[in-house]
Residue, then its C-alpha position, 0 to 999 in steps of 0.5 A: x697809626x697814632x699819627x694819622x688819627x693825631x691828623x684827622x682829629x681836626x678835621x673830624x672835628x671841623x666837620x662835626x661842627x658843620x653837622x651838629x647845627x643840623x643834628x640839633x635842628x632835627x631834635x637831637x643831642x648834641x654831641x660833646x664832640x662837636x662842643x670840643x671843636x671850639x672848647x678843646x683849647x680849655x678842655x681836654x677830651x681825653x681828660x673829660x671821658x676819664x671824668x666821672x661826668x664823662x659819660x654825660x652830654x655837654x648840655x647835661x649840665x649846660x641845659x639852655x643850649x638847645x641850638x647850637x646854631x644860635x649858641x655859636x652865634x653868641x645868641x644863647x645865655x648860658x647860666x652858671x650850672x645848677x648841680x643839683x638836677x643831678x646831686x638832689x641829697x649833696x644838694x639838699x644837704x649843702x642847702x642846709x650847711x654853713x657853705x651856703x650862709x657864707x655864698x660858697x658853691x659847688x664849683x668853689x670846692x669842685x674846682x676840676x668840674x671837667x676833670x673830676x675823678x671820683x674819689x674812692x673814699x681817699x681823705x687826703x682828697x677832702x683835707x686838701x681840699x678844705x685847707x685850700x680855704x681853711x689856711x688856719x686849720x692846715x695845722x691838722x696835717x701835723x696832728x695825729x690824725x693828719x699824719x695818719x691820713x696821709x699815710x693813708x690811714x683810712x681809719x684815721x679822722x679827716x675833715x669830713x668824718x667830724x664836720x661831714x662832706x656837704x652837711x657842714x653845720x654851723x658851730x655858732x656861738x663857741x659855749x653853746x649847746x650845739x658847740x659844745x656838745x659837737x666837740x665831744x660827739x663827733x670824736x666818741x663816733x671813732x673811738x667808741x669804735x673798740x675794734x677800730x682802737x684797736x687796730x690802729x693800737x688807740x687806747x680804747x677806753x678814752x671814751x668809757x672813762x670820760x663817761x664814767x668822769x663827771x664831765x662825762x656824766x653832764x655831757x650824758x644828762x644832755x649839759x655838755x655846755x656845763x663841762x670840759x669835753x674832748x677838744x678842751x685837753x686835745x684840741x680840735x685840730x692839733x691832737x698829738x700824743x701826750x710825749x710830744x712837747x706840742x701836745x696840749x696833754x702834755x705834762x708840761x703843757x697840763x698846767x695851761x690846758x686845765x687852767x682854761x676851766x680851772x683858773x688857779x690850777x697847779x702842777x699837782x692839780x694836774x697829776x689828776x687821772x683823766x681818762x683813769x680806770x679804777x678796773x686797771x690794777x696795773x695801771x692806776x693801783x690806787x684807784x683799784x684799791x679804792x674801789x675793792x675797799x668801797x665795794x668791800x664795805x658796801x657788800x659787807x654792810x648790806x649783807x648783815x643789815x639787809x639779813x637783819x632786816x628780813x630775820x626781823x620782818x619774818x620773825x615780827x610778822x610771826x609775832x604780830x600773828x601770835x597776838x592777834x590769835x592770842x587777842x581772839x581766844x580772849x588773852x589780853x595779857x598784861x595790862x599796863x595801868x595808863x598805858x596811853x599816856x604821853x611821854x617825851x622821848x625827843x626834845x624840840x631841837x632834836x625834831x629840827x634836827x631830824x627834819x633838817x637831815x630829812x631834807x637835806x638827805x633828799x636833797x642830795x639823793x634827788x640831784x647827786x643819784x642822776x649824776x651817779x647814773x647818769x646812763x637812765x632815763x630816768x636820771x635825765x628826766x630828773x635832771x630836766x626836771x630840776x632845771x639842769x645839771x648846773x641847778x642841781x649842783x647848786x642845789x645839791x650844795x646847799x643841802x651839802x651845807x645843811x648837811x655840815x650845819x646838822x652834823x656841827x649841832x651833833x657836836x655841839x650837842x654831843x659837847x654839851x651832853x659830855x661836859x656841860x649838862x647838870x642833870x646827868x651824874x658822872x665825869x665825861x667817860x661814865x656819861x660817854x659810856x652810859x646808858x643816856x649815851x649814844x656811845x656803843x658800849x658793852x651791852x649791845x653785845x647782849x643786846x644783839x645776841x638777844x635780838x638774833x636769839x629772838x629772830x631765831x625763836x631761841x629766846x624772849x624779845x629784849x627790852x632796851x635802854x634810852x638807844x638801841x644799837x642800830x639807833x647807836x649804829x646810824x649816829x656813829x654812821x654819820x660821822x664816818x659818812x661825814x669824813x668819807x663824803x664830807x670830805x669828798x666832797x669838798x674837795x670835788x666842790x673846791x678842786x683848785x684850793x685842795x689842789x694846792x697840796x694834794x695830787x690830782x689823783x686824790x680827786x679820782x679818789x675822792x670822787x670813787x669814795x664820794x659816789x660808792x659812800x653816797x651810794x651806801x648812805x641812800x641804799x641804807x637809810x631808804x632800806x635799812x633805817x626805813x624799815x628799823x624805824x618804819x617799817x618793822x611789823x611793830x610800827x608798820x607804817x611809820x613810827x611818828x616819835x621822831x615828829x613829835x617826840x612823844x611815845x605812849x606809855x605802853x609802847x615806852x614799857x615794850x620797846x625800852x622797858x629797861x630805860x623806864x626801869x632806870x627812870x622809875x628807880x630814879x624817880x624822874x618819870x613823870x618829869x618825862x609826861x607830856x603835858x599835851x599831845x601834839x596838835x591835829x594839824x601839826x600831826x596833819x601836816x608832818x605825817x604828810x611830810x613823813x610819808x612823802x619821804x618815805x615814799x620818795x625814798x623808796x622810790x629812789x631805791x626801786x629806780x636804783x636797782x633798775x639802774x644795777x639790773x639794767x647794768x648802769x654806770x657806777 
């Protein structure tokens, strides 16, 4: 029976071609029978009705032939097919890719138009394709990924999962925006997949670690030209796994991969923990460790200053009460005798001082707290704000040098107090230990239990000498703050030269510290100093000494009546009067200058807690 239709075909077709013209004539489709008659040489019947175009007319796509009396004749112009009357969102898309800019086509890739049998979603059908052109990048099917596909690992990235089918977008210059942002995103949609990591037994915290690093934290605040991303270490094409010799990450390869950003980067350089989870205590024990123990101090700080600070509020609010009932049934009490003269309590260079630390401190709180929460809206409007990520680390360094310049003064000054001054009696331990000393000493110890007495109503408020102790307190705090996040952050701010002799992972530590230290500083000064120096019912709104150094008589005998005790014994206190109050506009201009830091800093705090409460990044 086979043999007999093999037979006849020609015929069959020889005939279709006489009747076609007239078929045509009379207004109908033509028949791709008859268009085979004469093209059956090129195109096989069988192949074309397997095809996904199969159950389309020849003049589907060859819609100039209307006549086919006139097309055999040769009198009809057939034009190259327009794809796109049928494929209007492939076409759309390919309009807009870099194939259209360098004049390829659909034919150049769909080759087999005739033929062409969908693909099922199969990707070793695109990398076959694009290596036809792309002879370069055939080194994919050696990578991780190709092998995979080949293997028919679906999962796996192919070609057009990262640069899509027909939406092939042009990478352009190789550092800018679009480049190096396209390096990281289109690997983050894969393996922030965690149930796909896991299937395929990828490890499934690439992506969360990377976010969490600082290259991450810039790619996040929308600067990902500014930092390393994934195709930096990996490749784009070439990832292998770090045991194979070839692969980028490999331990003998590091040295050369980090030295594409990090110029004189060494072998201990690259012992840094790049995708490094301070959560895994098996794993990275150190960074573990490093956490619990930042963590352990920021909790245990807070929780005793943060219950001071609310046993003070309450117990001076109930105070400021008792007053003013006292002041309306008539009891004036004690009236201290020129209670509203002026004394000096700060020198000049002391008020420079603070006002450096102010500004410094705000400085690193304004760009070094996006960073940290990098996940906020609010962290990208600031950085926006700034001028980016790279002005903000400019920024954030000079006030990290006001910041060492205002600490070496303490030094000196603390040098000059111990060893140099005239004025003060002893050697240079009775002076360290004394009570002109910011020194902790043992009457602090009595000085805490009679404030805790009084917050409880168990006893009367205590006067105090030259320091209290959370004034000691915040002094002793700058130098841990200064070996904890000075110390980070020079090595986070010169990572080639400390990576000379330390392990790359000292700056996974460094950067733990740097950020939990910095978190502590901005929690405690914008909450706790704020509110022992401002914000206690005593001073409510803002004690002005630390602006201008002078302090009224009468608040001189409340707060520190065992200092002017000592003072009039020795006879020196008028050695303290103020010659003159400070003037209207410098009072003006400063108290603005004060009000707005404290306003910033509370502010700062409120978007803090919105970031813990919202379950921002760490």
């Amino acid at each position: 029976m086979f043999q007999i239709v093999t037979r006849l075909l020609p015929a069959l077709l020889l005939l279709l071609a006489f009747v076609g013209p007239t078929a045509a004539e009379q207004g109908m489709a033509i028949d791709p029978a008859t268009c085979l008659g004469c093209h059956s040489n090129k195109i096989s019947a069988a192949a074309f009705a397997a095809s996904v175009h199969g159950k389309n007319a020849c003049t589907s796509c060859h819609v100039e032939i209307t006549d086919l009396a006139r097309h055999m004749r040769g009198e009809t112009k057939i034009a190259k097919v327009h794809c796109e009357r049928c494929h209007k969102k492939e076409n759309a898309e390919h309009y807009n890719s870099v194939h259209v800019q360098n004049d390829v086509k659909c034919a150049d890739c769909h080759t087999d138009i005739h033929t062409h049998t969908y693909w099922k979603k199969d990707k070793r059908i695109v990398v076959a394709k694009c290596i036809q052109c792309h002879e370069k990048q055939a080194v994919f099917q050696q990578s991780v990924h190709g092998k995979a596909v080949a293997a028919g690992n679906q999962d796996s990235a192919a070609c057009n999962d990262c640069h899509n089918l027909h939406d092939i977008k042009p990478l352009g210059d190789p550092k800018s925006h679009t480049n190096r942002e396209f390096h990281t995103k289109v690997c983050m949609k894969c393996h922030s997949d965690e149930k796909m990591m896991e299937r395929n037994g990828v490890f499934n915290v690439a992506v969360k670690t990377y976010m969490e690093s600082y290259h991450g934290k810039n790619y996040r605040l929308g600067f990902p030209e500014k930092v390393a991303g994934c195709a930096d270490c990996h490749t784009a094409h070439m990832v292998l796994p770090a045991k194979d010799a070839n692969s980028s990450v490999n331990p003998q390869n590091l040295v050369v991969t980090c030295a594409q950003c990090h110029k004189n980067a060494t072998a201990l350089f690259t012992k840094f923990y790049a995708h490094g989870e301070h959560t895994d205590r098996e794993k990275y024990p150190i960074l573990f460790y490093t956490f619990i123990a930042m963590t352990g101090l920021l909790v245990g700080t807070f929780a005793v200053f943060w219950l001071h600070s609310l046993l003070w509020m309450f117990r001076g609010f109930v105070e400021n009460r008792e007053k003013a009932q006292a002041l309306m049934e008539g009891h004036v009490g004690h009236v201290v005798a020129d209670g509203h003269a002026v004394y000096r309590r700060f020198q000049r260079r002391h008020i420079f001082l603070h006002l450096l630390v102010i500004i410094s401190f705000l400085g690193l709180s304004l760009t070094g707290l996006p960073l940290k929460f990098s996940d906020q809206v609010w962290a990208k409007m600031f950085m926006e704000l700034i001028g980016g990520s790279a002005k903000a680390g400019f920024i954030h360094r000079i006030c990290a040098g006001i910041t060492f310049v205002y600490f070496a003064s303490a030094i000196a000054l603390s040098i000059h107090f111990l060893f140099i001054r005239k004025d003060l009696k002893g050697n240079f331990l009775q002076r360290m230990f004394g009570p002109d000393s910011l020194m902790p000493n043992f009457r602090d110890i009595k000085d805490v239990t009679g404030m805790v007495r009084w917050f409880l109503f168990r006893g009367p408020k205590p006067t105090f000498e030259r320091w209290t102790y959370w004034e000691k307190f915040d002094f002793i705090a700058v130098f841990w703050g200064m070996f904890a996040i000075g110390g980070s952050g020079l090595m986070l701010w010169f990572p080639e030269i400390f990576g000379y002799f330390l392990p790359g992972w000292a700056f996974n530590v460094a950067t733990i510290v740097h950020s939990d230290e910095a978190l502590l500083a901005t929690g405690f000064i914008f909450t706790v100093h704020f509110f022992n120096t401002h914000g206690r019912p005593e001073k409510f709104p803002m004690d002005f000494v630390i602006f201008n150094g002078q302090l009224p008589k009468h608040e001189f005998l409340e707060e520190r009546g065992d200092q002017w005790k000592r003072y009039e014994e020795q006879g020196i206190t008028e050695k303290f009067r103020a010659k003159r109050t400070s003037g209207i506009a410098y009072d003006f201009i400063v108290k603005a200058f004060g009000f707005t830091a404290v306003i910033t800093g509370l502010t700062l705090v409120v978007l803090m807690l919105f970031a813990f409460l919202a379950g921002g990044s760490h």
